[in-house]
BAFI-565013 format. One record per residue: x, y, z of N, C-alpha, C in turn; residue in one letter; residue number from 1. Coordinates in steps of 0.001 Angstrom, whole numbers, plus 524288, in hexadecimal, padded with zeros to 5 digits. Example, Ala and Ser with C-alpha at 12.3 -4.5 7.8 and 13.67 -1.06 7.14 Angstrom:
83386/7E9C6/81E78/8300C/7EE6C/81E78/83390/7F31C/81E78/A/1
83232/7F736/81BA8/83566/7FBDC/81BE4/83264/8001E/81EBE/S/2
This chain:
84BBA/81EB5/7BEEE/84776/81CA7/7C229/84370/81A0D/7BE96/X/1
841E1/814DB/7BF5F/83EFD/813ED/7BE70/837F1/8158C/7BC66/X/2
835A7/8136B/7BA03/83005/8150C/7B8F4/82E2A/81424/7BF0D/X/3
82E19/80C39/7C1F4/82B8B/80D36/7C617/82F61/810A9/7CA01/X/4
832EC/811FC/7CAF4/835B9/81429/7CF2C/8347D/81954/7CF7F/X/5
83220/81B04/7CA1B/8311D/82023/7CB6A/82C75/82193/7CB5B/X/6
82889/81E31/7CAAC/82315/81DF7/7CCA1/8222C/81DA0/7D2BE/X/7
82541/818D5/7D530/82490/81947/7D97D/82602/81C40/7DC56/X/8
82AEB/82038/7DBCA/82DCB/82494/7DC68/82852/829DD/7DC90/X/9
826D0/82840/7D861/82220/82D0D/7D8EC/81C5C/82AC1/7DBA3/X/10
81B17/825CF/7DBA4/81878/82588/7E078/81B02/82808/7E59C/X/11
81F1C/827EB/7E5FF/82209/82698/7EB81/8215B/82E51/7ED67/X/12
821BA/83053/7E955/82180/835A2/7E96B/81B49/836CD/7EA68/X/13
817CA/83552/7E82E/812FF/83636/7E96B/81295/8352C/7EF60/X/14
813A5/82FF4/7EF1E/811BD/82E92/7F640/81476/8331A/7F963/X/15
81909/83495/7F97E/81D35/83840/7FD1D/818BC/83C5A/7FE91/X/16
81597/83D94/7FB63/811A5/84411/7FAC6/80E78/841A5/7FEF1/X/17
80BDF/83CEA/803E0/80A27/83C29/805D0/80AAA/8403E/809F0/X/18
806E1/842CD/80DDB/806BC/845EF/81112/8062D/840E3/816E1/X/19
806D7/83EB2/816CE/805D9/83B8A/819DF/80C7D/8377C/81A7C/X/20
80D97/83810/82087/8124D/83668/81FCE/81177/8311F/8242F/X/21
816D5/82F51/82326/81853/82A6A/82781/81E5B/82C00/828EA/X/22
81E5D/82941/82DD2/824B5/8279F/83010/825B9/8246F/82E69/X/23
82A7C/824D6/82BD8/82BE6/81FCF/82A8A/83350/81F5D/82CD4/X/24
833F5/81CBA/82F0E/839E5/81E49/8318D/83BAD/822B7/832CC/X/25
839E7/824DD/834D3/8385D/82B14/838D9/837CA/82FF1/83374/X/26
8378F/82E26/82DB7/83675/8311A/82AB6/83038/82FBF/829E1/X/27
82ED0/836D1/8285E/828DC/83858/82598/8281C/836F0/81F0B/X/28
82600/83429/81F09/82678/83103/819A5/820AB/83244/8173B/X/29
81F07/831FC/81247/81953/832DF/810AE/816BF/82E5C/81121/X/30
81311/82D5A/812EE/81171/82766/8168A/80F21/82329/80F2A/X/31
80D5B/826FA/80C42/80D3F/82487/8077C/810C9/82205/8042F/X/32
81689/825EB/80376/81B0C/82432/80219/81D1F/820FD/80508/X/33
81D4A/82017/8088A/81E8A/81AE2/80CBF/81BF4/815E9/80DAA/X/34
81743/816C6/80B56/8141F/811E3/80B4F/815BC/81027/8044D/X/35
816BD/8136F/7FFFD/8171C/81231/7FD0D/81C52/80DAC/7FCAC/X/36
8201B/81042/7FF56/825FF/80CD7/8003C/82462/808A6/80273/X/37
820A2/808AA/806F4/81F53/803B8/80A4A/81DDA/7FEF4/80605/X/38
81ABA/800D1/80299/81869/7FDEC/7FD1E/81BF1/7FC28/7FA89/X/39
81EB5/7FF9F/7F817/823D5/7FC91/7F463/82751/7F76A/7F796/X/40
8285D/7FB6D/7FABE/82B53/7F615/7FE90/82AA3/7F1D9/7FEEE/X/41
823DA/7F190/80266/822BF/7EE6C/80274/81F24/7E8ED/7FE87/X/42
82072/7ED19/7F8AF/81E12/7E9DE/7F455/823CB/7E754/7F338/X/43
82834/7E9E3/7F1BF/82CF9/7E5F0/7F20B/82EE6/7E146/7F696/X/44
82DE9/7E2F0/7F9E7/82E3C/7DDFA/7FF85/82B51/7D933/7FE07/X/45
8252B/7DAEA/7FAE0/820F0/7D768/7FAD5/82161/7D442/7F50A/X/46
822D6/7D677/7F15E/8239D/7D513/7EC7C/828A4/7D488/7E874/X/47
829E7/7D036/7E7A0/83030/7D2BF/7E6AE/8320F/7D551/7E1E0/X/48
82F18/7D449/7DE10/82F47/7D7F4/7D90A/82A49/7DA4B/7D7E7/X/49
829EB/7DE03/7DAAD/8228C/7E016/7D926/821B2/7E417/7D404/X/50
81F88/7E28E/7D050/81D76/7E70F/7CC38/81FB7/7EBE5/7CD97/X/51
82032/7EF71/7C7F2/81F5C/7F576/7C920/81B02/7F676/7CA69/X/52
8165E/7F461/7C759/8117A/7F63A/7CB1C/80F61/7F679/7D044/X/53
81240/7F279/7D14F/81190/7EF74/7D82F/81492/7F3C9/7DA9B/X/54
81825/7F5E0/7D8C8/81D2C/7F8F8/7DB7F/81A2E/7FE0C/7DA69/X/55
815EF/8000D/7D6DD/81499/804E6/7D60E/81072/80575/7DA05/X/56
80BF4/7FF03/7D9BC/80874/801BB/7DCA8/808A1/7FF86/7E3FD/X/57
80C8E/7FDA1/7E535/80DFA/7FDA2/7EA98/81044/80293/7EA92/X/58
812BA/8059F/7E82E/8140C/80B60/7EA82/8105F/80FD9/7EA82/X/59
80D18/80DD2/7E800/8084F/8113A/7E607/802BA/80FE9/7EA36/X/60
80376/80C6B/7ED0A/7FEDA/80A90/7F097/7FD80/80EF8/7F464/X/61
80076/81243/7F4EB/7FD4D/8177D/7F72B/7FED1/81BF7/7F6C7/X/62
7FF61/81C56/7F133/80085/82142/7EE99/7FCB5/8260A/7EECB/X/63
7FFFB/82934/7F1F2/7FD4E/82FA3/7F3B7/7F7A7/82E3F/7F6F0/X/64
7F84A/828C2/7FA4F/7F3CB/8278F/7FCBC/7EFC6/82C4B/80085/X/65
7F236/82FFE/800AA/7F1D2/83432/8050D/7ED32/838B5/80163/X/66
7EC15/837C3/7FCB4/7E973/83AF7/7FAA0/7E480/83887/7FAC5/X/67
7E2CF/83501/7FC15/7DD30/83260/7FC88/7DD2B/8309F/802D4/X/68
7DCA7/83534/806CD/7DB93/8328C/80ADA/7D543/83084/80BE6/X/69
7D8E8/82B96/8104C/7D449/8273C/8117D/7CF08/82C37/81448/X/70
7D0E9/82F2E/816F4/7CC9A/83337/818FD/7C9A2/83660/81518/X/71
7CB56/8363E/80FF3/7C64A/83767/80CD0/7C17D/833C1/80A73/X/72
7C185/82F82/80DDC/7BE1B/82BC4/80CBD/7BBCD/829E8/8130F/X/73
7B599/828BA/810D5/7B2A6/826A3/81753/7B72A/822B6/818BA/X/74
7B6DA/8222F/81D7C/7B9DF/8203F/8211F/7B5BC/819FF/82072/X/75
7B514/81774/81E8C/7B34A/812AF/81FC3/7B703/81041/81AA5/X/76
7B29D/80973/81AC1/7B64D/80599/8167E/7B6DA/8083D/81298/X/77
7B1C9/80A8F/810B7/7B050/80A4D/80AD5/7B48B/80F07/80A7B/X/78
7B40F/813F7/80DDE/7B876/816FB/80D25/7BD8C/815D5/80C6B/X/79
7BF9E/812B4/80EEF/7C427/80FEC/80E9C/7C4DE/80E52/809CB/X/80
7C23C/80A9A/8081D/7C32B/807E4/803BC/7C239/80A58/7FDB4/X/81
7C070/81030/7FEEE/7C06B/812BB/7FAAA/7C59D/8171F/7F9AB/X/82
7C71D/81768/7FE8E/7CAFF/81A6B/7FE94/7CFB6/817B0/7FE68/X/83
7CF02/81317/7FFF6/7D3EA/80DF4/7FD20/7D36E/80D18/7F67A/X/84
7CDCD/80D8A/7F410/7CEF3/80C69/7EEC8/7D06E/811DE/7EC96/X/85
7CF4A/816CF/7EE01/7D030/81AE3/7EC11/7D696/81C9D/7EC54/X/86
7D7F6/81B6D/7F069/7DE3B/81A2C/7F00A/7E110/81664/7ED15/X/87
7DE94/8124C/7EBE3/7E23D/80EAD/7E910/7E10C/810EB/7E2BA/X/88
7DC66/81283/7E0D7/7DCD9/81435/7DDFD/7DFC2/81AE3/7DBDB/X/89
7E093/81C84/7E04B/7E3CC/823B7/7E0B7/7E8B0/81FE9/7E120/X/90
7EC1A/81D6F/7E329/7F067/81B37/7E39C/7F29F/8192F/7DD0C/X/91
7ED29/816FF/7DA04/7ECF4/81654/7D5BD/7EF9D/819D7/7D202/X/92
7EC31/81C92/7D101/7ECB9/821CC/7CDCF/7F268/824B1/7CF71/X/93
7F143/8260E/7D44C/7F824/82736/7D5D0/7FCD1/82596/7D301/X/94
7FD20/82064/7D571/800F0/81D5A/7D17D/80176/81D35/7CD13/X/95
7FC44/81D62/7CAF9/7FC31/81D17/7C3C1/7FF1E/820A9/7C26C/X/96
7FC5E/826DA/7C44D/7FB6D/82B38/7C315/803B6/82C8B/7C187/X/97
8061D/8290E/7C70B/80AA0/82A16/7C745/80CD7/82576/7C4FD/X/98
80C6F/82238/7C32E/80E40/81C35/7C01E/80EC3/82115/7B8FF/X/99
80903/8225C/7B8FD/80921/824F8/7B1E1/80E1D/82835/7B07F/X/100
80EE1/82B07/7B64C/812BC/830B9/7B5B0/817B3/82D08/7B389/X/101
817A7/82833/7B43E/81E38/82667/7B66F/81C78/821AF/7B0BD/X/102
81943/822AC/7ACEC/818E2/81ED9/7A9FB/8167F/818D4/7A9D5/X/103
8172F/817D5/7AC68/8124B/81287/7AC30/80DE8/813AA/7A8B1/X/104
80BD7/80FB2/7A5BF/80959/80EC9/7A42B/80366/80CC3/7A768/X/105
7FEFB/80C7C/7A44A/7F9D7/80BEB/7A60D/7F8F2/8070B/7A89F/X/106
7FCBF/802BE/7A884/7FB78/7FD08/7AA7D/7FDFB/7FDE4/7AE18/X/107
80388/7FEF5/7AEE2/804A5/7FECA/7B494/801CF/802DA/7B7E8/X/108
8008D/806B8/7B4B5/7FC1B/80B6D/7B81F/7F795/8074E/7BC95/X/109
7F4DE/805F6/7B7AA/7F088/8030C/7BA1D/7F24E/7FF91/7BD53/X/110
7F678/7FB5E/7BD94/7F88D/7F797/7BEE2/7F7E5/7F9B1/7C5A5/X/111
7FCAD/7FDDC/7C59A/7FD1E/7FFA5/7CC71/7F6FE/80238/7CB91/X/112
7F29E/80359/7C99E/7F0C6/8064D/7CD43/7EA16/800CA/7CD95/X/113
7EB45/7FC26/7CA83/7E7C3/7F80C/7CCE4/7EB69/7F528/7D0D3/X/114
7F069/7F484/7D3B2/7F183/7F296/7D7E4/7F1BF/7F789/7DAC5/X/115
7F06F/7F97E/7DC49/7EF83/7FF45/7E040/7EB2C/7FCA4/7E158/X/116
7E776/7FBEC/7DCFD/7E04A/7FB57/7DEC6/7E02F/7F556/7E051/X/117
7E46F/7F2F1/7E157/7E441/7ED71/7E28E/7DE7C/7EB19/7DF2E/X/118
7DEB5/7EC9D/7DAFB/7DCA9/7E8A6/7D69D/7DF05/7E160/7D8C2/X/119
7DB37/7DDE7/7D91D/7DDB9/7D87F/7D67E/7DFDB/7D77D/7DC21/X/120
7DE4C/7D9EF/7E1B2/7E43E/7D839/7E640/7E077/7D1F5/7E686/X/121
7E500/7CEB8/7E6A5/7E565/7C9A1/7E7A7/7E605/7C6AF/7E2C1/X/122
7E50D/7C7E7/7DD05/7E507/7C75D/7D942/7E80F/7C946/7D69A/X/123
7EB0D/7CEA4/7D702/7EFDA/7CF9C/7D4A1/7F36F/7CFE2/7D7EF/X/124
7F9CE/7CEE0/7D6B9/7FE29/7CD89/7DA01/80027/7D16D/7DBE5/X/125
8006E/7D62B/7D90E/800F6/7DB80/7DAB0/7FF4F/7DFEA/7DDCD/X/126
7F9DC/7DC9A/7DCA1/7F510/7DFDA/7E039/7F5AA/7DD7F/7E695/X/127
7F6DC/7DAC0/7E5AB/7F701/7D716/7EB37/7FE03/7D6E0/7EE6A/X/128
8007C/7D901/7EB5E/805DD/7D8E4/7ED89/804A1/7E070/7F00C/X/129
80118/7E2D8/7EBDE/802D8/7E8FC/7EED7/80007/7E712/7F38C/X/130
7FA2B/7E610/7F469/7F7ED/7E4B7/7F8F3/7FA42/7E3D8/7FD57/X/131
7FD5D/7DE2A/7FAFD/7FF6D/7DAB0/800C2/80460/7DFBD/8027B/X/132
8087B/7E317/7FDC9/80BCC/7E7CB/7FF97/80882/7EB8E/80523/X/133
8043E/7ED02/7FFDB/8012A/7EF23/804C6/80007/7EE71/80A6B/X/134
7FE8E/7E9B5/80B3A/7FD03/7E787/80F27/801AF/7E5EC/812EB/X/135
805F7/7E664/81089/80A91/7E4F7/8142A/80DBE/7E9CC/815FA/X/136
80C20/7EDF8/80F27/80E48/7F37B/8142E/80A65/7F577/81861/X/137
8068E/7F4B5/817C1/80232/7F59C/81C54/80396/7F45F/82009/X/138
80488/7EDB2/821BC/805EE/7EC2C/8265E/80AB8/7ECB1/8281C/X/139
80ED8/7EE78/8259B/813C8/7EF21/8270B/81406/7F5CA/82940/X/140
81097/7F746/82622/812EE/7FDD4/82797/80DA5/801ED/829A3/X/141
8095B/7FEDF/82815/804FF/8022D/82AAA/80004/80030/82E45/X/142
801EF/7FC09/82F4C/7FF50/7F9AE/8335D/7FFFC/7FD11/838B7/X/143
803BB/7FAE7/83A82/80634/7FC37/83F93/80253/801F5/84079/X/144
802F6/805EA/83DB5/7FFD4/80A30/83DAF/7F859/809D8/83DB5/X/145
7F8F2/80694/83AA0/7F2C5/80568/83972/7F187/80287/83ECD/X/146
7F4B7/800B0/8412E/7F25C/7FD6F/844E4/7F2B5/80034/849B9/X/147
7F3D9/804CA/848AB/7F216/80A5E/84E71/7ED7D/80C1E/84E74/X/148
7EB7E/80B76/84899/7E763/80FFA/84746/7E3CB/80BF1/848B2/X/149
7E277/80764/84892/7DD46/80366/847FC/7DE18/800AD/84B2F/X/150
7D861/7FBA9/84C1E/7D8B3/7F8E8/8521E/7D93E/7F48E/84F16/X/151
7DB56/7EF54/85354/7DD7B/7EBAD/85198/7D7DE/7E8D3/84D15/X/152
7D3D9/7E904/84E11/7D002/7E5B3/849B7/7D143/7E8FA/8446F/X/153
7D22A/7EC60/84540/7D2A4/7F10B/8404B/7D691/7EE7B/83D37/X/154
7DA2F/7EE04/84019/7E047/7ECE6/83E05/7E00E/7E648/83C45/X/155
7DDF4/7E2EF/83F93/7DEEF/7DD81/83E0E/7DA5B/7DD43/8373B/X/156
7D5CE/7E0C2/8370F/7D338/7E0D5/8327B/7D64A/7E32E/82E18/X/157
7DA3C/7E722/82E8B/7DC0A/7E7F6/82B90/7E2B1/7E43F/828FA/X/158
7E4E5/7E23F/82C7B/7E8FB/7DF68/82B2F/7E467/7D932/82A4D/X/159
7E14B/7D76B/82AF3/7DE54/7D2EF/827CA/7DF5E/7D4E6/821BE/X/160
7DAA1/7D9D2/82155/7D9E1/7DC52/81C0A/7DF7D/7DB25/81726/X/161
7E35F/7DE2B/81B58/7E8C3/7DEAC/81842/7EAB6/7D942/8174F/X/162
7EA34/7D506/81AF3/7EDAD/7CF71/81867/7E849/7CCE9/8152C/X/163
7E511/7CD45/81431/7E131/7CC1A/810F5/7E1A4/7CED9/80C42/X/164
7E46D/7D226/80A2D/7E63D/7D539/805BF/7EB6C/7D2DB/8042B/X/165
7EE58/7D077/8062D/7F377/7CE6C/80649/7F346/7CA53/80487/X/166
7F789/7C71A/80102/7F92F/7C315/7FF7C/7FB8B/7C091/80397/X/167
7FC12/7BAF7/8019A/7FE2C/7B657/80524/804B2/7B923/806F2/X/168
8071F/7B9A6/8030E/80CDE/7BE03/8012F/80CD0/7C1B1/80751/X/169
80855/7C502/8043B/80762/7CACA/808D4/80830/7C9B6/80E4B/X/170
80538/7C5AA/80F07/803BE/7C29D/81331/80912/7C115/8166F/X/171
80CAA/7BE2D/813B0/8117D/7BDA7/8166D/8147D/7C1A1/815F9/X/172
81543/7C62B/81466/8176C/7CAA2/813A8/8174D/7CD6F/81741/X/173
80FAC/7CC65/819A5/80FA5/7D0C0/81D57/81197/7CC98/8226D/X/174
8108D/7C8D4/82315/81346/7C702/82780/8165E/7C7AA/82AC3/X/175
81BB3/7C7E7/8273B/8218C/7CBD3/82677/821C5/7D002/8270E/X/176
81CE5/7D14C/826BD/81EE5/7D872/82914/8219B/7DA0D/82D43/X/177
82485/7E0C9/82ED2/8260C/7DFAB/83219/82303/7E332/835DA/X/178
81F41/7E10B/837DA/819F1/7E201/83BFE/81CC1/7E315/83F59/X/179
81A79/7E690/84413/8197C/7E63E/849CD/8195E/7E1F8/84B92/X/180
817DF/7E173/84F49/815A4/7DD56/85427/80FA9/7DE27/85392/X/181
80DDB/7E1A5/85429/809DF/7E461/8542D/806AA/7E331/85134/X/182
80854/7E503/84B75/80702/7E4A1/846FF/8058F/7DD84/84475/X/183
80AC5/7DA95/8474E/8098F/7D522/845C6/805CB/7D312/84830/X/184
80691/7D40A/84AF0/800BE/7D313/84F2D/7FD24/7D1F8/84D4B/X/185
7FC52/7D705/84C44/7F587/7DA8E/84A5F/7F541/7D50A/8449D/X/186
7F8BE/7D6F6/84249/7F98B/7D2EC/83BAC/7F7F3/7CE3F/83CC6/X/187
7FA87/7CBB1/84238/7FA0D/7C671/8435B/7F522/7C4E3/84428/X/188
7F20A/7C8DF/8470F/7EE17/7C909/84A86/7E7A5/7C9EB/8453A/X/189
7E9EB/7CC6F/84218/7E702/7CC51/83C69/7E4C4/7C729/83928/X/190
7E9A0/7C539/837C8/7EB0E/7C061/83550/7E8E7/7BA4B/83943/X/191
7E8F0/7BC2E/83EF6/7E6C9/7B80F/841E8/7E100/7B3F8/83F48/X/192
């Protein structure tokens, strides 16, 4: 096995420890380890030879996310957005913490854990390919859900937000998705 195969192997083991599950084809899956696969996947679909780093920190984008819940922070923006940087930076360290065990060195350390912090998005190529990943497993796999919980102004502000983070690339990527009816709609109805 490889150095990265068995890094991501031991991400893949971290995420599994999620207490928090999903269905996923009538199996109980750890909803972390499943979003992590959603990532790889969909960083190979999107990129056709992507870095080991690219490949470390798309599997790593929500590593052991379940230990910093959003409910230990005020419920407003500023809460939000502190408990988004406090995760990208715990997602950080994570990875490192598990990149050192498996040998890597200090540049690729830092490497995945300044595209975690989307250092440079629009300015570096990497930073902006995990993004647009991001943004396309969102709408492919957690929309549909998100769009029970919130009312339609909620939802059209947040899919603006998301193709405004996206490349021209992203942009036709997400097009192609394979949406609802529902879902295209809402997308369509965004983008109007």
């Amino acid at each position: 096995m490889s150095q990265l195969q068995k890094t991501l192997a031991d991400f893949d083991h971290a995420n599994a420890e999620d207490p928090n599950k999903e269905l996923v084809n009538g199996n109980s899956v750890a909803k972390e380890w499943i979003y992590a696969q959603r990532m790889s996947a969909k960083l190979f679909d999107f990129c056709e030879s992507p870095s080991e780093t690219l490949q470390l920190a798309a599997r790593a984008q929500h590593i052991c996310r379940w230990k910093i819940p959003r409910s230990d922070y005020p419920m407003d923006r500023s809460g939000y957005k502190k408990w988004r940087l406090d995760l990208a930076v715990f997602h950080g360290e994570t990875a490192g913490k598990i990149m050192a065990d498996n040998g890597y060195d200090h540049l690729n350390i830092q490497r995945v854990k300044d595209v975690l912090l989307k250092r440079s998005l629009k300015r570096d190529d990497e930073v902006q390919i995990l993004e647009d990943v991001i943004c396309l497993v969102f709408l492919e796999f957690y929309l549909e859900d998100f769009a029970a919980k919130h009312d339609q102004a909620k939802l059209i502000d947040i899919i603006q937000k998301t193709w405004n983070k996206m490349s021209d690339q992203g942009h036709d990527a997400a097009l192609k998705l394979p949406l609802s009816d529902a879902m295209l709609k809402l997308v369509t109805q965004a983008l109007a």
